[in-house]
C-alpha positions as CSV (number, residue, x, y, z in Angstrom):
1,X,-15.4,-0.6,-9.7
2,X,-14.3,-4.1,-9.8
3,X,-12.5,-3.9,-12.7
4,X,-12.8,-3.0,-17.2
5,X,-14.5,-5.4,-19.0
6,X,-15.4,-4.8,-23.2
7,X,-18.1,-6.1,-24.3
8,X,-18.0,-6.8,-28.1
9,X,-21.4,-7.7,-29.9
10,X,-22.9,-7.4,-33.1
11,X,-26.5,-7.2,-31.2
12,X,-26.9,-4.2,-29.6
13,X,-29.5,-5.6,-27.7
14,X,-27.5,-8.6,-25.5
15,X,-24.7,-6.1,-25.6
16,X,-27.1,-3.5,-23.1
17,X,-28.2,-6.9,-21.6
18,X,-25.3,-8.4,-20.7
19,X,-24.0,-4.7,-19.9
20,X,-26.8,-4.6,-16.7
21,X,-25.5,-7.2,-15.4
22,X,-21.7,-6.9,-14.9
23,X,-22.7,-3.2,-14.3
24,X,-25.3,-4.8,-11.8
25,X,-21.7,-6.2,-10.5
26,X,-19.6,-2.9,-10.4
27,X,-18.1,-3.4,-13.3
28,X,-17.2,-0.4,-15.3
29,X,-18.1,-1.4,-19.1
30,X,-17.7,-0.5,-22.4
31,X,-19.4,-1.5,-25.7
32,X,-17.9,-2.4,-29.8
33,X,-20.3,-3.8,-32.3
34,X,-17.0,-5.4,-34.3
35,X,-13.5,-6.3,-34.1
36,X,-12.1,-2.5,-35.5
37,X,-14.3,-1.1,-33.5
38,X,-12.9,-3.3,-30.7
39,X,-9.7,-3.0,-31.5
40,X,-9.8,0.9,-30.9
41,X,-11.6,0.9,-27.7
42,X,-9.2,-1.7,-26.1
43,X,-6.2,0.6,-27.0
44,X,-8.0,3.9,-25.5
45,X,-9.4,1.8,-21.9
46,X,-7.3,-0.6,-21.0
47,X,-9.8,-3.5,-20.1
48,X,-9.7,-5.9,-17.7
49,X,-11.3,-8.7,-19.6
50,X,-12.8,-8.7,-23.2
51,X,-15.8,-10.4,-23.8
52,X,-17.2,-11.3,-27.1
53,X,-19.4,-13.2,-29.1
54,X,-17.9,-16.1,-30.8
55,X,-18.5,-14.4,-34.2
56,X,-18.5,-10.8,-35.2
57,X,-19.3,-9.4,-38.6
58,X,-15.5,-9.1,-39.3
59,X,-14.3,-11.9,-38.2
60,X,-14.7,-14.4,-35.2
61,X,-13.3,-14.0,-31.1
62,X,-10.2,-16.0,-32.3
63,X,-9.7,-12.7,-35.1
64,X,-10.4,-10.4,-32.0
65,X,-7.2,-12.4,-29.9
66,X,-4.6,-11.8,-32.8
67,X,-5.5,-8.6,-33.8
68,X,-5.1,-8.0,-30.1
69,X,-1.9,-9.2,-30.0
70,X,-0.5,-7.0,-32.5
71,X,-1.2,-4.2,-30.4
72,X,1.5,-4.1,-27.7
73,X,0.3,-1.2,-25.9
74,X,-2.7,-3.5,-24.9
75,X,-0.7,-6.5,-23.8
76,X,-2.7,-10.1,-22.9
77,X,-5.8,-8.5,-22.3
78,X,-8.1,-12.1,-21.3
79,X,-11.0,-12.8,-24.0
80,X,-13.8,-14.9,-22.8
81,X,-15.8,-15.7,-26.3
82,X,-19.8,-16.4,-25.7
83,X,-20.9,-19.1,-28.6
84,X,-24.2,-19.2,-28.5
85,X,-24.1,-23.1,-30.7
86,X,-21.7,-24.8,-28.3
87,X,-20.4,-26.9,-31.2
88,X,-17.0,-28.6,-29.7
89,X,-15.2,-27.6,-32.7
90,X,-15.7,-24.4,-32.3
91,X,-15.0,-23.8,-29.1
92,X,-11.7,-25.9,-30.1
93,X,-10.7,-23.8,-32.6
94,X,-11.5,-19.9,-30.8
95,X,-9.0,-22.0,-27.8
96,X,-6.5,-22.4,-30.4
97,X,-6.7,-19.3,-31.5
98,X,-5.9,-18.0,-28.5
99,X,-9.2,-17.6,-26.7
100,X,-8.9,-17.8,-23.0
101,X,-12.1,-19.3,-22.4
102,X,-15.6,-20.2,-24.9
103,X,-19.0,-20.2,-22.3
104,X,-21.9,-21.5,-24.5
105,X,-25.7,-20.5,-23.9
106,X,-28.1,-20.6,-22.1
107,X,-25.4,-18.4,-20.0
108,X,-25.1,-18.9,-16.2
109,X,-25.0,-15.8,-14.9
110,X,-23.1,-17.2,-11.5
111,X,-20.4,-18.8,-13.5
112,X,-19.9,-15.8,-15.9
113,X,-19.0,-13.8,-12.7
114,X,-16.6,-15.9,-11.2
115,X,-14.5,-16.5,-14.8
116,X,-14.5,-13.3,-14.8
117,X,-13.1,-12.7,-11.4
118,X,-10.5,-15.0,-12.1
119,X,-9.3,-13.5,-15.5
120,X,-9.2,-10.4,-13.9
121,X,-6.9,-11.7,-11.0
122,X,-4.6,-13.6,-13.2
123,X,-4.3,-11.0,-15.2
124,X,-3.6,-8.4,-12.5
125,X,-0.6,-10.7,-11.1
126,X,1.0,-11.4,-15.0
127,X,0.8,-7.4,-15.2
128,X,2.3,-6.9,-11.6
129,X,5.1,-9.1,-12.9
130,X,5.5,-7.7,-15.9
131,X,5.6,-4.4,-14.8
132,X,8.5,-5.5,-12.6
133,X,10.2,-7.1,-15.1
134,X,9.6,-4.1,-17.7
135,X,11.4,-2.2,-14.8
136,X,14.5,-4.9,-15.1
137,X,15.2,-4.1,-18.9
138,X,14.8,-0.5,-18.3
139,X,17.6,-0.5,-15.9
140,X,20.1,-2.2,-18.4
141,X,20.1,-5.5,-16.3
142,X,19.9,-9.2,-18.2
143,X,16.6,-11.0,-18.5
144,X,16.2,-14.6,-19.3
145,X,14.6,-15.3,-23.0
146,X,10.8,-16.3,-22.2
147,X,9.7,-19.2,-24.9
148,X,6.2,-18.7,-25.0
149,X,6.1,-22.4,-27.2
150,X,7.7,-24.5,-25.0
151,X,4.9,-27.0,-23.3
152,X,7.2,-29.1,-21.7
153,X,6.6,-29.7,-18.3
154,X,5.0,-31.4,-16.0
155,X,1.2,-32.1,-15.1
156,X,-0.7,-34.4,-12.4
157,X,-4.3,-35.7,-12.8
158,X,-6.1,-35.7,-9.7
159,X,-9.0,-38.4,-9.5
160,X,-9.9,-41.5,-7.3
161,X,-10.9,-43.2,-10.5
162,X,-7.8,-45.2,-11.7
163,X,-8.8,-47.3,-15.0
164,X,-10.5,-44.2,-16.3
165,X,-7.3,-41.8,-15.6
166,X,-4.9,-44.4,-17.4
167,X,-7.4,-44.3,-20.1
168,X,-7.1,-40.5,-20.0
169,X,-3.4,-40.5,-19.6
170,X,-2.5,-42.6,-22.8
171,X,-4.6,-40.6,-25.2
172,X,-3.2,-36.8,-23.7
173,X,0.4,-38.8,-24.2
174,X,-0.4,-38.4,-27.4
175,X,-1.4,-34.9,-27.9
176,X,1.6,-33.1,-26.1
177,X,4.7,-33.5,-24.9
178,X,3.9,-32.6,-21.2
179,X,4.9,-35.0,-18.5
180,X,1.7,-36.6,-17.2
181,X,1.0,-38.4,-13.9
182,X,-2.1,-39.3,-12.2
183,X,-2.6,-39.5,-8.3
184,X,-5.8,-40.2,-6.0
185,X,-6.9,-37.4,-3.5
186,X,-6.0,-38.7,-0.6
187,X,-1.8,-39.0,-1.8
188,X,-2.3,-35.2,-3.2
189,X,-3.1,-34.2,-0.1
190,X,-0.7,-36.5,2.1
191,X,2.6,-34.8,3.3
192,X,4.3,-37.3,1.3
193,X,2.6,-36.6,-1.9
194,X,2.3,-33.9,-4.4
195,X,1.9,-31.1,-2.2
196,X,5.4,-32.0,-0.9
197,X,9.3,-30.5,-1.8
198,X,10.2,-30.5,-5.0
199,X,7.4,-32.8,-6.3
200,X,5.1,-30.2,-7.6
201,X,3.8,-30.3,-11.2
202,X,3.1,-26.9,-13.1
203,X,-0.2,-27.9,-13.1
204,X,-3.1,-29.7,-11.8
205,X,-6.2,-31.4,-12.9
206,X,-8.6,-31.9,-10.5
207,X,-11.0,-34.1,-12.0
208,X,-14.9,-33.3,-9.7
209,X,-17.3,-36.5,-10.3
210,X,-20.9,-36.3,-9.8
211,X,-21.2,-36.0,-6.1
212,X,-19.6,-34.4,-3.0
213,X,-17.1,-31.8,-4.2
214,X,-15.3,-31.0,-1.0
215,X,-12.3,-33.1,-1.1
216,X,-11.5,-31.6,-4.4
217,X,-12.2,-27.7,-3.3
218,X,-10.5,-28.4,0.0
219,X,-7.3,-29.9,-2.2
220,X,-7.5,-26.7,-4.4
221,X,-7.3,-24.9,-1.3
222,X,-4.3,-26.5,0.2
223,X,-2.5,-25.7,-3.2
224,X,-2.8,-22.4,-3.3
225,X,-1.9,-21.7,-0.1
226,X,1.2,-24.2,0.1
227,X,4.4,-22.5,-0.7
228,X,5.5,-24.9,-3.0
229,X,2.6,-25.3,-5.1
230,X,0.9,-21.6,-4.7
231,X,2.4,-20.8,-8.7
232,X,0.9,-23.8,-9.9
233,X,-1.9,-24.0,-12.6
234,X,-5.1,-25.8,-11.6
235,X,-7.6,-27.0,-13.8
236,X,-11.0,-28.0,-13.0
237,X,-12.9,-30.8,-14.8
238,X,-16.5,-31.4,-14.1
239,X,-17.4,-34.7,-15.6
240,X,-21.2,-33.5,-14.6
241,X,-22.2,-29.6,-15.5
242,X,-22.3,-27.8,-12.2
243,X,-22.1,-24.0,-12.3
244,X,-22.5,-23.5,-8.4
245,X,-19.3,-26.1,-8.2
246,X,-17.3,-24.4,-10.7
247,X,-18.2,-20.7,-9.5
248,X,-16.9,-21.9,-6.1
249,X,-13.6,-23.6,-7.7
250,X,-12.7,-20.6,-9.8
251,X,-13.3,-18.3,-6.4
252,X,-11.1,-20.8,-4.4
253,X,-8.2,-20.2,-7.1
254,X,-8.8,-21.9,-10.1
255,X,-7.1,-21.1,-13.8
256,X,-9.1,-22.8,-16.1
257,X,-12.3,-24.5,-16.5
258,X,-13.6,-27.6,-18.7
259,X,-17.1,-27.6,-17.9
260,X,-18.9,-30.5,-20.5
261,X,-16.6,-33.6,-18.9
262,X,-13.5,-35.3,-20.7
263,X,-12.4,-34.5,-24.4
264,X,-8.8,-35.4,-24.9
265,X,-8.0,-32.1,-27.5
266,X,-10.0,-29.8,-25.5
267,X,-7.9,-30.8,-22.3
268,X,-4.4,-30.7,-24.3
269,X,-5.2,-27.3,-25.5
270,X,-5.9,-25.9,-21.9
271,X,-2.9,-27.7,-20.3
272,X,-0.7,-26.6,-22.8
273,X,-2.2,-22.9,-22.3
274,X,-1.6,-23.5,-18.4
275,X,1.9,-25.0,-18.6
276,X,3.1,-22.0,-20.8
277,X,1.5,-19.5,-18.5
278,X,3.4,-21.3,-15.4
279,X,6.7,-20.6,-16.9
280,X,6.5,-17.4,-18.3
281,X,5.5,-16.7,-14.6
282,X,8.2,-18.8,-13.5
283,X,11.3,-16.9,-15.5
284,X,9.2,-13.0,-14.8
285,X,9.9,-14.1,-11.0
286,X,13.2,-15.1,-11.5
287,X,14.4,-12.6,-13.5
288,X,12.9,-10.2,-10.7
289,X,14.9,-11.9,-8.2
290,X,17.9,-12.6,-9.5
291,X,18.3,-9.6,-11.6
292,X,17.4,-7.3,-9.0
293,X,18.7,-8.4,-5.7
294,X,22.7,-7.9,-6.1
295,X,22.5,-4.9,-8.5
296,X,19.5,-2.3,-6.9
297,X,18.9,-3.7,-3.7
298,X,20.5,-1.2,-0.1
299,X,23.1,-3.3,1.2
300,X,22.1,-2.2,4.8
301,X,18.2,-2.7,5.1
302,X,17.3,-4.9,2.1
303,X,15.2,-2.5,0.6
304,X,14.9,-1.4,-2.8
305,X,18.0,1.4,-3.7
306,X,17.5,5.3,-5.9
307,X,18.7,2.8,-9.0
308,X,15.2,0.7,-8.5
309,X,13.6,3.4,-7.1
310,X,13.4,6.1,-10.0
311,X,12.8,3.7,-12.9
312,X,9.6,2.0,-11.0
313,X,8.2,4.9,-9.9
314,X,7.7,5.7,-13.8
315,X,6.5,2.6,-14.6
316,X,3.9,2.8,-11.9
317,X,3.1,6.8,-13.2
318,X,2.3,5.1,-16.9
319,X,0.3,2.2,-15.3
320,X,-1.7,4.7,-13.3
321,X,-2.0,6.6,-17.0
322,X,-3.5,3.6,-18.7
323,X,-5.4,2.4,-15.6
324,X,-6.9,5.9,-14.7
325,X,-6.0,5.1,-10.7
326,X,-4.2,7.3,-8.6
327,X,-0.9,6.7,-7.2
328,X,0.8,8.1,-3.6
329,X,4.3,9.4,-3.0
330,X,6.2,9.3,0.0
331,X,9.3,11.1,1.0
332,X,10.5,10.0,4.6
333,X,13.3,11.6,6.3
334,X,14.2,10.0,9.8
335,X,14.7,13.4,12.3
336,X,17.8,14.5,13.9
337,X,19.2,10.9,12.4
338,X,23.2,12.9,12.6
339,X,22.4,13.2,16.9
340,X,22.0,9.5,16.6
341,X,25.3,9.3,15.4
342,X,26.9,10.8,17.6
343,X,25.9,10.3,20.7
344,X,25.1,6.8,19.9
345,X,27.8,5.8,17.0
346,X,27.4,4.7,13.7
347,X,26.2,0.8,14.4
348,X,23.3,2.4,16.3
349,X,22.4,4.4,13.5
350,X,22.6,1.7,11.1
351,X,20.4,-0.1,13.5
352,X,17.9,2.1,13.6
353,X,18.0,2.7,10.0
354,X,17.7,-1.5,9.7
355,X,14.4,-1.5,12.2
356,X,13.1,1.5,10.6
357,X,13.4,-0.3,7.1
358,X,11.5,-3.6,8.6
359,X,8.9,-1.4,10.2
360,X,7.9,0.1,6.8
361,X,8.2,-3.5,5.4
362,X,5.5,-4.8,7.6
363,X,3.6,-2.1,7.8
364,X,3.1,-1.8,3.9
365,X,1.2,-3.8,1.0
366,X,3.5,-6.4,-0.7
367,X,2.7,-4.0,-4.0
368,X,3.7,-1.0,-2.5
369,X,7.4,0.0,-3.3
370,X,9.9,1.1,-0.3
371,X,13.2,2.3,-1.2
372,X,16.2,3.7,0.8
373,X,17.0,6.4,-1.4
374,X,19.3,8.6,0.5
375,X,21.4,8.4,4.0
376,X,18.0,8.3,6.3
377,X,15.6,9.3,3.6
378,X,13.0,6.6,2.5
379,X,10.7,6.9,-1.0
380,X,7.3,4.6,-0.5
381,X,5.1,4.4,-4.2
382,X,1.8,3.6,-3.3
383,X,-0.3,2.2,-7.0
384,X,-4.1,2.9,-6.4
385,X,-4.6,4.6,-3.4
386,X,-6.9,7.8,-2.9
387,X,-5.3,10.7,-1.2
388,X,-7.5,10.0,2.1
389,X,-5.7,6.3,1.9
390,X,-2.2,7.8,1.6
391,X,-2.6,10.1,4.0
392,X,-4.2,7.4,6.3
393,X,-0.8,5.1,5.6
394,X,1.5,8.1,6.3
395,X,0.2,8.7,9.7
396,X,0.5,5.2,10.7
397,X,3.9,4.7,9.6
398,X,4.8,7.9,11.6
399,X,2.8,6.8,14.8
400,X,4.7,2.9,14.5
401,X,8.4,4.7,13.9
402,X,7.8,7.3,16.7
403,X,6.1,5.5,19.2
404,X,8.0,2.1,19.7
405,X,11.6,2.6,21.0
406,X,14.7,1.1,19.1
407,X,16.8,-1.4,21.0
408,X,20.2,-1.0,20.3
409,X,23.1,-3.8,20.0
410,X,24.8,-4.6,22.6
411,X,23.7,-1.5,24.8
412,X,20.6,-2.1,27.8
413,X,19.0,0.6,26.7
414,X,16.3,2.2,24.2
415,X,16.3,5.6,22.0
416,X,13.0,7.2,20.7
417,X,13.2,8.1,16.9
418,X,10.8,10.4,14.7
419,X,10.2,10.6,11.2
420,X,9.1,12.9,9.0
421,X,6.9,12.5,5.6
422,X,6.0,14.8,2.7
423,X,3.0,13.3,0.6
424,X,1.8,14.0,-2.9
425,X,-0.6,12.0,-4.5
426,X,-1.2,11.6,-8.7
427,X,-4.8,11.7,-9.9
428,X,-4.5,10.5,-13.5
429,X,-8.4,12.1,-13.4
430,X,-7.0,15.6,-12.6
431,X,-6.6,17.9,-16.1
432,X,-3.3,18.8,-14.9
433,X,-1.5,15.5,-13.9
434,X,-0.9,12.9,-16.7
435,X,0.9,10.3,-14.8
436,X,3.5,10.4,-17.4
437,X,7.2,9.6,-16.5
438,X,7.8,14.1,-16.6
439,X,4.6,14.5,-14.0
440,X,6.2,11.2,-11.8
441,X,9.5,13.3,-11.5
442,X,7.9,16.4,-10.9
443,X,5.5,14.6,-8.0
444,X,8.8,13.0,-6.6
445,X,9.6,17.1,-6.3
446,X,6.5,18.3,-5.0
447,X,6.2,15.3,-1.8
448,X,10.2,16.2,-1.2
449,X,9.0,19.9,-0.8
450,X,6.7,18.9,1.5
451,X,9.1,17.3,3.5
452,X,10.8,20.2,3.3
453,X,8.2,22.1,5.1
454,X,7.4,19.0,8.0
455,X,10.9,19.8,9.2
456,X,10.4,23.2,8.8
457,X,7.5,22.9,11.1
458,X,8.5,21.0,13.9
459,X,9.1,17.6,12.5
460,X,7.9,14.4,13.1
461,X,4.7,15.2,10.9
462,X,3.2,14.4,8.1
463,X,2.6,17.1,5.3
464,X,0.7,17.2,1.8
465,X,2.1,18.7,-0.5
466,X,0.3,22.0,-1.9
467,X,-1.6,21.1,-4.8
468,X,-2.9,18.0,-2.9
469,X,-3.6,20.4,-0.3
C-alpha cells in the first residue's frame, strides 16, 4: 500500500466511489459518514491523508481540522476538503480553518492523485522530524520554542510578467507581513540569483501562464535539488486550469497548489500556511542538530551513541505500533576486535572501528539508525522493513565489512576484519509483538541473543533470532 487515506462522506455512495479509485491506486482506505465518526477512526488508523467533503452533517471539513487537532495522539494528519459548489468563500474559509487544500467538482481524478502524493510525502518528512525531535525532549536535552503564528519571512514571485507581479505584490503587502519579492525566470535560475548562498526565500511562487510550462517545472526542479533551497516551500499558480500541469508540478516537488489563477486572500492564506510550515521545519532540524551532535553522538565514528540509541529505538517501536509496519534490529559485534589490538595497537583498532562506522553509513538508508553502542558492538534500527529485507541488509553489510581490507595509518599494509550480526525483526501484525517501548527492549534482547549464537557458531555470520526464525 501506498499509504492511509480516510475518507469522510455523508453519501455513502461517492464514499464507495471515490473508495475504487484510491484503492484502484493501492491505497489502503477507510470510510466515516461524520465528523465523530471521523474523529474515532483517525485515532484507531493513523491515516495518511483525510479526505472529506466540504460539509458533513455535524459540521463542515474546517470542524473536522480542529477537532483533529485536539487529539494529539493523531498529530497533523493533512485534510484535503472536496466542495462540490467551488464558491471562493468557501474554500477561503475551510483554508482558514486549517484545511490543507479545497478541490472543487467535477474532480480530476489525475490531480486528486498527485495532491495526494504530496500530502502524504510532506507529511512523512514533518513526522520523520518530529519523531526525531520527540526523541530530543525524551532525552532531557533543550529544544527551541516553535511559534506556530509567526509568518514573517521571506517569499519570491517567480513570473516573466513584471506590471502584473507589482500589481500582485502591492495588494499581498497588504495582507501579511511576509517579505515579498518578485524575480523573472531566467534570474531564478541564474547562479547569481535566487537559487544562490544565502539568498533563498522560505518560499516560492512560481506563477505557470497559459503556454509552455517547462521553464517553470525545470525551475521547480533545480529547487529541490539545490542545497540551499531543497527546504523551501513552492507554490504553484496556474493563471489557466491545467490538471496534467499541476499533477506534474506537485510530482516534481510542489507544496501547495492555487489552481483558478490570482486571488490576493486565497494566495496570503497559502503563503502564510507555507512560511509557517518552513520554519517549524527549520527549528525540528536544528534542534536535531544542535541538540544532538555534542551530547549523544560517539566521539570516535560520528555515529549515534547507547544515550540516542535506546530512546529512538522506542520511538521507532510506537511509530511501528500506530503505523502497523514492521521494524528490524541489528546487533553487530566486530570479531576478534581485542587481536586487533594487540597485534596491531589501539590507533588501528580505532581505525577500523572509524571505516567500519562509514561502511555502515553508506551502506544504509538515511532513515535507518546506526549507533555505536558498545566498544566494537554496533545497533542498526531499521523502520519498515520485512524480515526478508532485514535479512537481505544484514548479509550485505557482513559481505562489505568482511570482504574489503582496512588500510591502516601510517603502516603499508592491510588487515581483513569480520563481523558478526544477530537480527530480530517486530511485526506489529503478529498477536504477540505490540511494538511498545517493553517489546522494543525485549527485541533489543532477543537480536543480542542471536549474536550470541553467530559467535558461538563460527562468527562472521548472520543469525535470526528464534522467534523470527
Amino acid at each position: 500500500m501506498h499509504g492511509k487515506i480516510l475518507i469522510v462522506e455523508p453519501i455513502a455512495t461517492n464514499r464507495i466511489v471515490l473508495k475504487v479509485k484510491l484503492s484502484t491506486a493501492y491505497y489502503d482506505v477507510s470510510q466515516a459518514g461524520t465528523i465523530q465518526e471521523a474523529v474515532a477512526i483517525a485515532l484507531e488508523t493513523c491515516p495518511d491523508v483525510i479526505i472529506s467533503a466540504a460539509q458533513m452533517p455535524d459540521g463542515d471539513a474546517g470542524a473536522l481540522a480542529s477537532a483533529l487537532r485536539d487529539e494529539a495522539a493523531i498529530g497533523e494528519v493533512p485534510i484535503i476538503a472536496l466542495d462540490n459548489e467551488g464558491a471562493r468563500s468557501t474554500r477561503h474559509a475551510l483554508l482558514e480553518a486549517g484545511v490543507d487544500d479545497v478541490l472543487a467538482a467535477p474532480l480530476d481524478d489525475t490531480l486528486l492523485l498527485a495532491r495526494i502524493r504530496s500530502l502524504v510525502r510532506a507529511f512523512s518528512s514533518s513526522s520523520e522530524w518530529q519523531l526525531r525531535d520527540d526523541t530530543t525532549r525524551a532525552l532531557g536535552l533543550s529544544s527551541t520554542a516553535i511559534d506556530a503564528e509567526d509568518a514573517t519571512g521571506s517569499a519570491v514571485l517567480v513570473s516573466n510578467d513584471a506590471p502584473k507581479m507589482h500589481g500582485w505584490l502591492s495588494k499581498l503587502r497588504q495582507l501579511l507581513p511576509t517579505q515579498l519579492s518578485m524575480v523573472t525566470t531566467k534570474k531564478a535560475l541564474s547562479p547569481y540569483g535566487q537559487l544562490a548562498a544565502g539568498q533563498s526565500p522560505d518560499v516560492f511562487v512560481l506563477v505557470i501562464e497559459e503556454g509552455d510550462p517547462n521553464d517553470m517545472m525545470r525551475l521547480l526542479a533545480c529547487i529541490r535539488s539545490h542545497s540551499d533551497t531543497r527546504h523551501c516551500g513552492v507554490l504553484i499558480l496556474l493563471i489557466t486550469p491545467d490538471p496534467v500541469v499541476a499533477a506534474q508540478a506537485l510530482d516534481l516537488g510542489a507544496n501547495d497548489l492555487m489552481f483558478h489563477g490570482f486571488n490576493p486572500e486565497e494566495l496570503a492564506l497559502r503563503l502564510r500556511s507555507l512560511v509557517q510550515r518552513k520554519k517549524i521545519g527549520e527549528q525540528l532540524r536544528a534542534t536535531v542538530r544542535t541538540g544532538l551532535e555534542a551530547a549523544i553522538c560517539d566521539p570516535l565514528t560520528g555515529l549515534h551513541n547507547r544515550r540516542y540509541a535506546m530512546p529512538h529505538l522506542d520511538r521507532i517501536a510506537q511509530t511501528a505500533a500506530k503505523t502497523g509496519k514492521p521494524f528490524a534490529v541489528m546487533v553487530a559485534d566486530m570479531d576478534h576486535f581485542k587481536q586487533i589490538n594487540d597485534v596491531y595497537g589501539h590507533a588501528a583498532g580505532d581505525a577500523v572501528l572509524i571505516e567500519t562506522a562509514r561502511r555502515l553509513r553508506e551502506n544504509l538508508r538515511a532513515v535507518d539508525m546506526i549507533a555505536r553502542i558498545g566498544g566494537e558492538e554496533f545497533l542498526i534500527v531499521m523502520p519498515g522493513v520485512t524480515l526478508a529485507a532485514a535479512r537481505t541488509a544484514a548479509g550485505r553489510l557482513r559481505q562489505i565489512i568482511g570482504e574489503t581490507p582496512y588500510k591502516l595509518p601510517h603502516k603499508n599494509t592491510a588487515l581483513h576484519a569480520t563481523v558478526s550480526i544477530g537480527l530480530a525483526v517486530g511485526d506489529p501484525q503478529a498477536p504477540e509483538n505490540k511494538c511498545n517501548i517493553t517489546a522494543s527492549r525485549l527485541l533489543l534482547e532477543s537480536a543480542d541473543q542471536a549474536l550470541f549464537r553467530a559467535k558461538n557458531n563460527g562468527r562472521n555470520q548472520v543469525t535470526l533470532s528464534q522467534p523470527a526464525a
